[in-house]
N, C-alpha and C positions, 0 to 999 in steps of 0.2 A: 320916354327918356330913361327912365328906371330899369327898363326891361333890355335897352340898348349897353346901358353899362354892366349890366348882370352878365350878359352875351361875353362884350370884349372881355371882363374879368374870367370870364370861364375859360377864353377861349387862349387869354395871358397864359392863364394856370394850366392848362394841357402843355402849350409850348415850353414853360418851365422846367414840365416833368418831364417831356419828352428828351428835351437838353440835358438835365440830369441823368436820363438813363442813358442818354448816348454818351454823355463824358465818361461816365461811369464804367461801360461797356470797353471806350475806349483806352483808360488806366488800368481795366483788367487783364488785357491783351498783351499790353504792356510791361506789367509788372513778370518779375523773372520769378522759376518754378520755387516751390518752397523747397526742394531739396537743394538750395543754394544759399542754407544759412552757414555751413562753414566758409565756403568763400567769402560771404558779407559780412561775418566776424573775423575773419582773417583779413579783407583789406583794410578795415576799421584801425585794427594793428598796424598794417605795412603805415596807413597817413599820421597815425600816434607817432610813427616813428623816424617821419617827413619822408617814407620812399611813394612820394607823389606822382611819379613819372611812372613808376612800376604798375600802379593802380590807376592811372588813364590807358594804359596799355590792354590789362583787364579787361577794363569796360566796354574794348574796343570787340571784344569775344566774353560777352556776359553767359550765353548758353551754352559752350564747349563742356560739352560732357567730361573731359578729362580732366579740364581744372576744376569740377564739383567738387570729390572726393579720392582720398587716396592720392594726395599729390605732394611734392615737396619742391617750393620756391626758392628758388636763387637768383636773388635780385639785388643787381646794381644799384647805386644809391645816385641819386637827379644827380650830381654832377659826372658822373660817368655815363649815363644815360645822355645828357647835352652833346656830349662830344661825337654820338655817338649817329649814324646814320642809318637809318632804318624805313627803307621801301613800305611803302604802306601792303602792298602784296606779301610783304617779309613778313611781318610782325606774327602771324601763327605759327612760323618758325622757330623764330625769336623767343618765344612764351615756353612753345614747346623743349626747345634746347635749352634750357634754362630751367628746367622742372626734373625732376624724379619720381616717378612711378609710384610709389609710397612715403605714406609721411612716418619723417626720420629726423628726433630732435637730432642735438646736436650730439646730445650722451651715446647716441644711439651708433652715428659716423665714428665716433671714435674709436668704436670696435671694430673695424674695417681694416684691415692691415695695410700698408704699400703694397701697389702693385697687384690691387686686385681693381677691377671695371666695376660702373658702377653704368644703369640703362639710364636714358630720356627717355622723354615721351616723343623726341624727334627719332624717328625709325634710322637706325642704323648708325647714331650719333651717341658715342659712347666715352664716358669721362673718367680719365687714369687715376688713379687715388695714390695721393703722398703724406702719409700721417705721420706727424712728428709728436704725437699724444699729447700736443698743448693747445690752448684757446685758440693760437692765431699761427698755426703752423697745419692746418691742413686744408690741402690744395688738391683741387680738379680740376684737370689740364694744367691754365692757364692762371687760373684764378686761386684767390683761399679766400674762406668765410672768417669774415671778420665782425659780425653783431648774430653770435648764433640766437634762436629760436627767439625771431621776434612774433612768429604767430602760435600762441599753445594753446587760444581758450576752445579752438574749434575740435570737436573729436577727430577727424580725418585729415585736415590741411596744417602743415607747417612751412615755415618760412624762414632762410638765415639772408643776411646781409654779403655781401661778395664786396671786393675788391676791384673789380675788371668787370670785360664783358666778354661767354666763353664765344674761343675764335670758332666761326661759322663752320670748317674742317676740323674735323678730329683726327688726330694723329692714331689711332685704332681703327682697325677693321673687325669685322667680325670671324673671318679670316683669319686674321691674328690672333686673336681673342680666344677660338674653338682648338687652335695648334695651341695654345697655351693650359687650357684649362685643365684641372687636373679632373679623370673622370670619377663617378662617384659612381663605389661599388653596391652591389647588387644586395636586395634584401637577402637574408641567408635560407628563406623559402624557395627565392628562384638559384641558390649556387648549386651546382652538380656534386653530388658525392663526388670526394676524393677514388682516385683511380687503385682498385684495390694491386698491393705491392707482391711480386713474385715470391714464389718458393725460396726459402734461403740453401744456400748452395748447399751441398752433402759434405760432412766435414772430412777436413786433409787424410792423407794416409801416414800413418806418425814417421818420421824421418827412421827409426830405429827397428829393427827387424823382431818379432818377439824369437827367443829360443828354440819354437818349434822349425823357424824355416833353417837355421844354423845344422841342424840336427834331425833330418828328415827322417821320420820312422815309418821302416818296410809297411807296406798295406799286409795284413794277415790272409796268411791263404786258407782258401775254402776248405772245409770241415773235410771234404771226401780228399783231398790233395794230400794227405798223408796214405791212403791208402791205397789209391794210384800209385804210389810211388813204393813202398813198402813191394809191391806184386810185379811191376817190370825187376827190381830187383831180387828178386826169387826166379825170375823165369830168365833172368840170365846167371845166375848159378847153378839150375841145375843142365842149362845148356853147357856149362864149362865142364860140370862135374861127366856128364855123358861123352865128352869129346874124351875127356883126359880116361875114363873106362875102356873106352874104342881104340884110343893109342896103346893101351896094354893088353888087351885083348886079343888083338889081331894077330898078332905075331904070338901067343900062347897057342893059338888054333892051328897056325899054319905048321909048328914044331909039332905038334902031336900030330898033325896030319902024316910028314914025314917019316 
């Protein structure tokens, strides 16, 4: 009898254990990664601060890598979310369109000017920006943040409160967006030397003549040019003087001849 109870109790206690390790096995499958404590401190915030609706929506994508870190929440508060209809195939849309790419208090929005875009994490869904530089004066698209920076203790996630829910089209294309943007110039490593500038012109010829052209002076003649000249006139005087001896002569000869 003793050795019969010995048995079942041994055989209890394996089944205990075995149960224990299989539950146990089973909550750890379960349990979400540890790099998912900014989310779990940031929904903690969103239900402090009754947006309950927000955070069954969450839960409903607890492992989406993009709502871990580096995200910024815009979420309607349960009475705007009631009214609201939402396809269950929808809702990673919904999450998506409704989030920014980086976490950005509210101090942070304010430095965004009108009329500059701001990304989702919904591809190609992109939110106009209208800043009137006060608490409850600035609006993307549709909406404005009305309870900014209800999530801050997490390092990577924040959260503000909206007003609305953003409409599923965005009046922005990307398209519009890239003809709009101003482009941002080149490090001054990659600009090309400036293009070296021409010769400057050769300066005027002064409007006024100087002296010398008024007053043009003879070129000087060659050194020998006086002696040239000096000798044909010698060699036609004494051709005159021999003509005019020949005129008197002739007729001196011809009377003594007679």
């Amino acid at each position: 009898m003793t050795i019969k109870l010995m048995a079942t109790h041994t055989i209890l206690t394996m089944f205990a254990l075995l149960m224990a390790a299989h539950f146990k096995s089973i909550s750890s499958t379960n349990l979400p990664p540890k790099d998912d404590q900014d989310l779990r401190l940031a929904m903690e915030e969103m239900q402090k601060a009754n947006y309950f609706t927000f955070v069954m929506l969450l839960n409903m994508f607890p492992l989406d890598p993009k709502f871990l870190v580096n995200v910024t929440f815009l979420m309607p508060n349960d009475r705007m979310l009631s009214k609201t209809v939402i396809p269950e195939n929808a809702v990673s849309n919904f999450l998506h369109r409704h989030s920014i790419p980086s976490p950005l208090i509210f101090e942070h929005l304010l430095y965004i000017p009108t009329g500059s875009v701001l990304p989702s994490l919904m591809p190609e869904y992109l939110m106009n920006v209208s800043n009137g530089g006060g608490r409850r004066s600035f609006v993307l698209n549709n909406v404005k943040i009305i309870s900014p920076n209800i999530c801050t203790i997490g390092s990577s996630i924040r959260c503000h409160g909206i007003d609305g829910v953003l409409n599923p089209e965005s009046n922005i294309s990307l398209h519009t967006c890239s003809n709009t943007m101003v482009p941002v110039p080149p490090p001054p490593s990659l600009v090309a030397p400036p293009p070296l500038l021409p010769p400057p012109p050769p300066s005027p010829v002064p409007f006024f003549s100087s002296p010398e052209d008024d007053f043009p002076v003879t070129a000087p003649l060659p050194a020998d040019s006086s002696q040239h000249i000096s000798g044909s006139s010698k060699l036609s005087l004494g051709r005159k003087v021999l003509k005019s001896m020949a005129t008197i002569l002739v007729p001196l000869m011809i009377g003594v001849s007679i």
